[in-house]
LUMKEMI-98824 format. One line per 5 residues: number of its first residue (from 0); their letters; for each residue x, y, z of C-alpha. Coordinates in nm, 3 decimals. Last residue first. Layout:
N
NUM> a> X,Y,Z | ...
This chain:
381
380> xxxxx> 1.451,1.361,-0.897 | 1.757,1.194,-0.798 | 1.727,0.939,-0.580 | 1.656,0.912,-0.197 | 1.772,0.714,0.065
375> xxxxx> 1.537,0.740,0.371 | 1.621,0.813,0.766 | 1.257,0.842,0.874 | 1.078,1.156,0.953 | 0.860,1.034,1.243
370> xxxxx> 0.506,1.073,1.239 | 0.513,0.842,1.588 | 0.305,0.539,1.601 | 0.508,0.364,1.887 | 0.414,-0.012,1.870
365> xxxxx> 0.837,-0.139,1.781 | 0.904,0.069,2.097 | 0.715,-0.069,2.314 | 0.758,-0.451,2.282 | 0.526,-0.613,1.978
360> xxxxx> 0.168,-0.756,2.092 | 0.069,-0.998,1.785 | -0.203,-0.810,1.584 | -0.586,-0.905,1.694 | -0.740,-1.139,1.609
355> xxxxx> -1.083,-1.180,1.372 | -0.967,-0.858,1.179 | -1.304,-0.687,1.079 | -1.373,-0.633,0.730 | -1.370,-0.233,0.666
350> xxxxx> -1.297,-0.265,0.321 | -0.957,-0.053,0.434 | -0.895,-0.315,0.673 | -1.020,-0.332,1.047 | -0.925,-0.366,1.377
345> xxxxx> -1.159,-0.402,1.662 | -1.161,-0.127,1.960 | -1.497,-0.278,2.170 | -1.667,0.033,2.284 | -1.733,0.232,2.641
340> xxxxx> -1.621,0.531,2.573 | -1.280,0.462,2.715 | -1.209,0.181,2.509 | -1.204,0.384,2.192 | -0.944,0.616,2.317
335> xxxxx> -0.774,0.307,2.488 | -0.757,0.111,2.144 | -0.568,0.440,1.999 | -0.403,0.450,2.328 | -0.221,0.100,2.354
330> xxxxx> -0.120,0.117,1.949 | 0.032,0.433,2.010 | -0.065,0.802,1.903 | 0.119,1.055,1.797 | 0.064,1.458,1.676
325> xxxxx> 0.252,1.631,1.465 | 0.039,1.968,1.307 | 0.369,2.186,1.118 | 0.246,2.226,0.776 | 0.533,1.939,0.761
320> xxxxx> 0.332,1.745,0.936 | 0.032,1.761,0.747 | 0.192,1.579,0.456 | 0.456,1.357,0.592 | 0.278,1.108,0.780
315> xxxxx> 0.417,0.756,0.917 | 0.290,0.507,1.136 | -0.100,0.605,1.080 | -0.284,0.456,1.347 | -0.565,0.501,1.081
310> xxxxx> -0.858,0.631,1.156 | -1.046,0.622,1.477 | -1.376,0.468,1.297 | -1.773,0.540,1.401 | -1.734,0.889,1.349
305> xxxxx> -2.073,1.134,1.410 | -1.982,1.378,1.684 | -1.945,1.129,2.028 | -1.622,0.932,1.783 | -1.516,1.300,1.729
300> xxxxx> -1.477,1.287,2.087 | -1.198,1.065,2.065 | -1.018,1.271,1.814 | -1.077,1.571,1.991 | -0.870,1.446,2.250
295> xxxxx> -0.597,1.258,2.080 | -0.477,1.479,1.834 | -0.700,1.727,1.585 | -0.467,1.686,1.298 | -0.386,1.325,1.275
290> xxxxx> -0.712,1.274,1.522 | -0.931,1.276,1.230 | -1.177,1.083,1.291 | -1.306,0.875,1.034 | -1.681,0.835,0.897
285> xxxxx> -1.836,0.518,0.788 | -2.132,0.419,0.586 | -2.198,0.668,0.317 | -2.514,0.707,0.222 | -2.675,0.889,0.457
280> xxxxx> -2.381,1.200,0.356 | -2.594,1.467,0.522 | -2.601,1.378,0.834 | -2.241,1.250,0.927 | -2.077,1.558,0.713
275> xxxxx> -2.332,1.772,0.954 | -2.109,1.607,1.249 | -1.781,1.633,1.107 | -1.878,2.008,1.051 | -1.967,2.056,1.406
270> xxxxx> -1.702,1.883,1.543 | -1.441,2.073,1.341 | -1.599,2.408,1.413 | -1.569,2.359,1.759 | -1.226,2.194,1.782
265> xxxxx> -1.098,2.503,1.568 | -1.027,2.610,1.212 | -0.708,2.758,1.183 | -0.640,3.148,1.117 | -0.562,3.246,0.752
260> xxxxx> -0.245,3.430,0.741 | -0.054,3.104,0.659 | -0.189,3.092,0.333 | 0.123,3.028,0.184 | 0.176,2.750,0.373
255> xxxxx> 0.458,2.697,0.649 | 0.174,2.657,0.925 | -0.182,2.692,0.777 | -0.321,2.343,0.846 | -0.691,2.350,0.685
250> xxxxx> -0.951,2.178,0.908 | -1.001,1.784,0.836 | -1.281,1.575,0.665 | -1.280,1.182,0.674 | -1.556,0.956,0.456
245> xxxxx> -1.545,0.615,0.396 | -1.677,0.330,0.222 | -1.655,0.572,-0.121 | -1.854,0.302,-0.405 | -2.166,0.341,-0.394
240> xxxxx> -2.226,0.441,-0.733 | -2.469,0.709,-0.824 | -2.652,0.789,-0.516 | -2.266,0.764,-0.414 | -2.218,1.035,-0.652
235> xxxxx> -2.495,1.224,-0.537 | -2.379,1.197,-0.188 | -2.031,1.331,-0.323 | -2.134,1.598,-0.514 | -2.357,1.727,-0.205
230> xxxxx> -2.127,1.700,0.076 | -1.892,1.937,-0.139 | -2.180,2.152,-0.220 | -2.228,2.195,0.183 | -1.848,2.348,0.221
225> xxxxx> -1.968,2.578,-0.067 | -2.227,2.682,0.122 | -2.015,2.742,0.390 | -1.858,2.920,0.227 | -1.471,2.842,0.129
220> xxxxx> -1.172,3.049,0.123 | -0.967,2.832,0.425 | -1.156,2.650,0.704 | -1.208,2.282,0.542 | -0.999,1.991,0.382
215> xxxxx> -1.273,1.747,0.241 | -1.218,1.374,0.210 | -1.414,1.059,0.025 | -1.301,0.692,0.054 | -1.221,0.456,-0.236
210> xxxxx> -1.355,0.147,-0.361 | -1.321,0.001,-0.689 | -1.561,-0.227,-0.955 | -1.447,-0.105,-1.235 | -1.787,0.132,-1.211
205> xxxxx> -1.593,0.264,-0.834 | -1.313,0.331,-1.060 | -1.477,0.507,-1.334 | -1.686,0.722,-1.052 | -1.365,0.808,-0.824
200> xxxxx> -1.185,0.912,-1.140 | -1.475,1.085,-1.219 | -1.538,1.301,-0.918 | -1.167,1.442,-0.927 | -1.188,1.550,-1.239
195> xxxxx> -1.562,1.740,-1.216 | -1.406,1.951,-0.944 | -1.082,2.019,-1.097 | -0.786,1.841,-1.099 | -0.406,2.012,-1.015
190> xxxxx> -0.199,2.268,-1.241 | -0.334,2.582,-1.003 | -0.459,2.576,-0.687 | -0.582,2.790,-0.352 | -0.858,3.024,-0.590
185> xxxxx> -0.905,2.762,-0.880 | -0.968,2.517,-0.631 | -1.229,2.749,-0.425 | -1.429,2.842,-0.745 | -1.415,2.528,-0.865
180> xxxxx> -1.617,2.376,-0.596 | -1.543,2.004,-0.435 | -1.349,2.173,-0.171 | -0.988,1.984,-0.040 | -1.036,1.687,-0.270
175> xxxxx> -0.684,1.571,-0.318 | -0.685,1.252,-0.123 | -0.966,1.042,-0.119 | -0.769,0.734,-0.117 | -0.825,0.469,-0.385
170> xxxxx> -0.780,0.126,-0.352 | -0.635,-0.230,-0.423 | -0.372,-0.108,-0.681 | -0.186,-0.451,-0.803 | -0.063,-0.403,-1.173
165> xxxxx> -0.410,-0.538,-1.289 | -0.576,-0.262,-1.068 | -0.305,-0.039,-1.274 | -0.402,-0.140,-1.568 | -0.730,-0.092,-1.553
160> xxxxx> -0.731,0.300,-1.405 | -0.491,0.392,-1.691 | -0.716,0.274,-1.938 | -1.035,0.408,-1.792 | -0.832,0.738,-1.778
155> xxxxx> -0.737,0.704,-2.131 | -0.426,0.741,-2.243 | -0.168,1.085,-2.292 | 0.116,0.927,-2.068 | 0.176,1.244,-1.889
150> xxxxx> -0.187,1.413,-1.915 | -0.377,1.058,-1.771 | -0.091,1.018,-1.465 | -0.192,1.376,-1.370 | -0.612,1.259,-1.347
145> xxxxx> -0.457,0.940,-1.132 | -0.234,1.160,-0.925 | -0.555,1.419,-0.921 | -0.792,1.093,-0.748 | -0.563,1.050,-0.495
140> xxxxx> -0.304,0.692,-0.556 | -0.279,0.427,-0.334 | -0.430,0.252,-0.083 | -0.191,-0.107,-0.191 | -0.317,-0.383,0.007
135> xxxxx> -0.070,-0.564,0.136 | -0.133,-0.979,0.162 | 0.131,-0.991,-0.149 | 0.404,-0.849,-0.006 | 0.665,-0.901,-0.235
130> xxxxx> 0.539,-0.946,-0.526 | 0.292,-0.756,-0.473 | 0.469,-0.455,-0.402 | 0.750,-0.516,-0.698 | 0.404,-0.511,-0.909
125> xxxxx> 0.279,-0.197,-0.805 | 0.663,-0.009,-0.826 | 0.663,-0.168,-1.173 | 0.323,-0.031,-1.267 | 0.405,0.281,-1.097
120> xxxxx> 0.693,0.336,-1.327 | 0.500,0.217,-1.623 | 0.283,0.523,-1.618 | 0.575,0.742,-1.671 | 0.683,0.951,-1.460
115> xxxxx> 0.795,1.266,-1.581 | 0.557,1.570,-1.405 | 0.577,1.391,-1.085 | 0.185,1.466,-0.949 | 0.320,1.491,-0.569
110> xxxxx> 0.313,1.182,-0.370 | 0.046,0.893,-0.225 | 0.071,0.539,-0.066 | -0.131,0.455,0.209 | 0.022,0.122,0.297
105> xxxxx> -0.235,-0.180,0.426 | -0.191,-0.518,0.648 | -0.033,-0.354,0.914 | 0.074,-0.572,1.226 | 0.380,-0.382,1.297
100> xxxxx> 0.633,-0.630,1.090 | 0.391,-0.521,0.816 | 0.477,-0.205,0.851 | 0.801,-0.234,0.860 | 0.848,-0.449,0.568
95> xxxxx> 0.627,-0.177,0.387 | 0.908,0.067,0.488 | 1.167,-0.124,0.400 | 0.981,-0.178,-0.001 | 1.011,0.211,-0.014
90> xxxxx> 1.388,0.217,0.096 | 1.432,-0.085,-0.168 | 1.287,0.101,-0.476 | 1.427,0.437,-0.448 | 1.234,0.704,-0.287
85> xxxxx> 1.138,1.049,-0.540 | 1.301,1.323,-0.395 | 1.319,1.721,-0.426 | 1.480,1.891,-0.139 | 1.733,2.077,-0.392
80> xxxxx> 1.427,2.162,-0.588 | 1.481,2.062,-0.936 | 1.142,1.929,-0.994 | 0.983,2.177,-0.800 | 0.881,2.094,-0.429
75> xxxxx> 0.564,2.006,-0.244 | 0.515,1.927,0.136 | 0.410,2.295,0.291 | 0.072,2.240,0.086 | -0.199,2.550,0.112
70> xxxxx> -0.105,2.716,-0.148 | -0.118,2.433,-0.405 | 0.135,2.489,-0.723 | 0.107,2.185,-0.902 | 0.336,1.938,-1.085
65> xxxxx> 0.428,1.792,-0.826 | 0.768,1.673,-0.619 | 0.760,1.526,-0.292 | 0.818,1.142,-0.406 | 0.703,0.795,-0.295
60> xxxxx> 0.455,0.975,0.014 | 0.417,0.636,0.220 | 0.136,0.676,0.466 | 0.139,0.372,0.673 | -0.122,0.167,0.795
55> xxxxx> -0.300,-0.014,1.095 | -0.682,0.039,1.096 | -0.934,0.172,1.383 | -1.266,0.038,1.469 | -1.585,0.083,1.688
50> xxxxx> -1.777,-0.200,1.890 | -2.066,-0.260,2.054 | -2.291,-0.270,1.680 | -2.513,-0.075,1.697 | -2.358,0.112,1.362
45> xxxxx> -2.607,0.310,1.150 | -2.854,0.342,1.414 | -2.551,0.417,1.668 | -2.389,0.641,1.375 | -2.721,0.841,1.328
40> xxxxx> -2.777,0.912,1.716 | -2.393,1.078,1.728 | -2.505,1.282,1.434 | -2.851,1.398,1.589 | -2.651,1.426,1.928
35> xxxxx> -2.402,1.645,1.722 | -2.559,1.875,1.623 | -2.763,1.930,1.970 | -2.417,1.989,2.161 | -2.282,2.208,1.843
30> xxxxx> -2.605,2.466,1.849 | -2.349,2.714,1.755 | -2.531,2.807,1.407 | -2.405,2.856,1.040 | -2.332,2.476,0.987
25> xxxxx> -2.672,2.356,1.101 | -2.809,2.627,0.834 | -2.589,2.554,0.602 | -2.701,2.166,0.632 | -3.077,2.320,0.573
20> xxxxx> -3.030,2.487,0.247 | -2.838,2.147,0.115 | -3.146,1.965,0.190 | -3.100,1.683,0.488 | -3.270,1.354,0.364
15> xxxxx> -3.574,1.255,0.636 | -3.520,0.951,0.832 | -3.680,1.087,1.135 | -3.365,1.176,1.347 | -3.331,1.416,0.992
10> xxxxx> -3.662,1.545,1.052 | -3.627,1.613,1.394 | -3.298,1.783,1.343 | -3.458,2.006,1.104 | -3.713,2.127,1.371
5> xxxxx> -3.463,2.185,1.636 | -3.286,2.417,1.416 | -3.519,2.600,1.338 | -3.692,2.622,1.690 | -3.332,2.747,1.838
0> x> -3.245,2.522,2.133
C-alpha cells in the first residue's frame, strides 16, 4: 500500500478528523481494498451492533413539472408539456394505501418545483395524509422544493418550514443536493437552489427541531475537490446542528439526460467515494447504500464499504428510472443481501428506531418491490 495513504488511514482508524487535503487524496488513488477497510472498520465501531437495517417506503413524485432546467434530470417537464402531471388527490392517497398495505410506515414524497402551487396546496395534500394515515410519516419535500415554495408564496422560509410541520411534514429528504459547490450547480442547473440555499433549509429545519438526511449525486463536472467540499459543508453543518441521520451518495445516471455524453461512474469509483463519504462525515451516523442505482450486488457490498443501512426497499421510483437505471429488489432479497454477510436485517423508520416485529409476510406478488410505472390518473397541470 502507498506510504501516504497508509499513513492517513492510520490516523483516521485512530480517531483523527480527515482534512479535506487528505480525503482528495484517498479519492485520487486506487487503493479501494484499503479504503474501504478503514470505512468498513468505522461503521463496526460506529455500529457493533449484529445487525444492519433497511426501511419500507415509497417514492411518490406528486407532479413532474419544475421550474428548473437541470441537465442531468430525464424526469422534468414544462408546465405545458403534453407529459406534464401533477396526481390528483385520491390516486396519491392509493398509493399510500398501498404502501401501507405492504408494511410501509413512511412515503418519500418529492416533485418538480411547480411554478403555481401555492403553499396551501401542500398544506391540504399534508393534512388529507394525516388524516388519513396518520401512523405515515410524510419524507417529504428536498431542500430546493422548500427554497421554490419560499419565491411562489413570497414568505419566509422559517414560515413556510412551520407551517408545514404543523400541516403534517415529518421529514426532510436530501434530495436536490447533487454538488454542494456553485460552480458545479451553476454549470448542470439553472432556476434551482444554490449551495448556501440548500444548506439553510436543512439548518432552519434541523433548529425547528427536524431531521433530514444528506445526498450527493457524483461523476459529472465535479473535482474531486469539489466532491470533498460537499463532505465538508455538510460535516460542518452537522458540527452545527446535528440534525441529517443519514447520508446516501449515488453516481450520475446519464441515460436520456442532456449530459448523456458523460460516461457513468463505476462500481469502483462508487465504493471508493461511499467509503471516504463514511470517513470524513464522523458525524453523521448512518450511511445508505445505494442499490437503486448500483443494483443488488454492489449494493450489498456497499454494506463491506462504509453503509450500515440497505436503503429503502423503495416500491416505487420515478426519478432515476427514467434516466434509464431500473433495478428491483424484493422484500426476501433485500433481508437476504443483509443476511448473507452475516447480519441481523431489522427494519427501521426514517429516525432509524428499530421495528420490534417484523411486517406481516404478504404472498409474492403483493412483496415485489419493482420501480414500476403505475397506472395513475393525472390532472391537468
Amino acid at each position: 500500500m502507498n506510504a501516504a495513504i497508509a499513513s492517513i488511514l492510520e490516523d483516521v482508524l485512530e480517531g483523527r478528523r480527515l482534512s479535506a487535503a487528505d480525503a482528495v487524496t484517498l479519492l485520487e488513488s486506487h487503493e479501494l481494498a484499503a479504503i474501504g477497510r478503514a470505512a468498513d472498520a468505522v461503521t463496526r465501531r460506529l455500529h457493533p451492533e449484529p445487525y444492519r437495517t433497511y426501511n419500507i417506503d415509497r417514492n411518490i413524485n406528486y407532479t413532474n413539472i419544475c421550474s428548473a432546467v437541470c441537465d442531468f434530470c430525464a424526469f422534468y417537464r414544462g408546465l405545458k408539456d403534453p407529459e406534464a402531471y401533477v396526481l390528483d388527490r385520491d390516486t396519491l392517497l392509493r398509493k399510500i394505501e398501498e404502501t401501507v398495505a405492504l408494511g410501509g410506515d413512511q412515503i418519500l414524497m418529492q416533485g418538480g418545483m411547480h411554478p403555481t402551487l401555492p403553499l396551501e396546496w401542500y398544506e391540504d395534500l399534508l393534512r388529507d395524509i394525516k388524516a388519513h394515515f396518520p401512523q405515515v410519516n410524510v419524507h417529504g419535500f428536498s431542500p430546493p422544493e422548500i427554497h421554490a415554495f419560499t419565491k411562489v408564496s413570497k414568505r419566509p422560509l422559517r414560515e413556510v418550514l412551520e407551517r408545514l410541520a404543523r400541516a403534517g411534514l415529518g421529514s426532510l429528504p436530501g434530495g436536490g443536493g447533487e454538488i454542494l459547490v456553485d460552480r458545479v450547480r451553476a454549470a448542470i442547473t439553472r432556476g434551482k437552489a444554490m449551495t448556501d440555499d440548500w444548506l439553510e433549509v436543512s439548518r432552519q429545519w434541523h433548529l425547528l427541531g427536524g431531521r433530514s438526511t444528506a445526498t450527493m449525486m457524483y461523476g459529472h463536472v465535479e473535482t474531486l475537490a469539489e466532491r470533498v467540499e460537499h463532505l465538508d459543508r455538510l460535516r460542518q453543518l452537522q458540527d452545527e446542528t446535528g440534525g441529517f441521520t443519514a447520508f446516501i451518495c449515488w453516481s450520475f445516471q446519464p441515460d436520456n439526460t442532456r449530459m448523456d455524453d458523460i460516461p457513468p461512474a463505476g462500481a469502483f469509483e462508487y465504493l471508493k467515494t461511499q467509503a471516504v463519504a463514511r470517513l470524513y462525515l464522523d458525524n453523521v451516523a448512518n450511511i445508505q447504500s445505494s442499490w437503486v442505482t448500483q443494483g443488488r450486488e454492489i449494493g450489498q457490498l456497499a454494506l463491506l464499504f462504509g453503509a450500515n443501512d440497505m436503503g429503502s426497499l423503495m416500491i416505487e421510483e420515478n426519478v432515476v428510472s427514467a434516466a434509464g437505471t431500473v433495478h428491483h429488489l424484493t422484500l426476501d432479497e433485500m433481508k437476504s443481501s443483509i443476511a448473507d454477510l452475516g447480519w441481523i436485517p431489522r427494519r427501521r423508520n426514517v429516525f432509524y428506531e428499530l421495528f420490534e416485529d417484523e411486517p406481516p409476510a404478504a404472498d409474492a406478488e403483493r412483496t415485489r418491490t419493482r420501480a414500476v410505472q403505475l397506472p395513475v390518473a393525472l390532472s391537468s397541470p
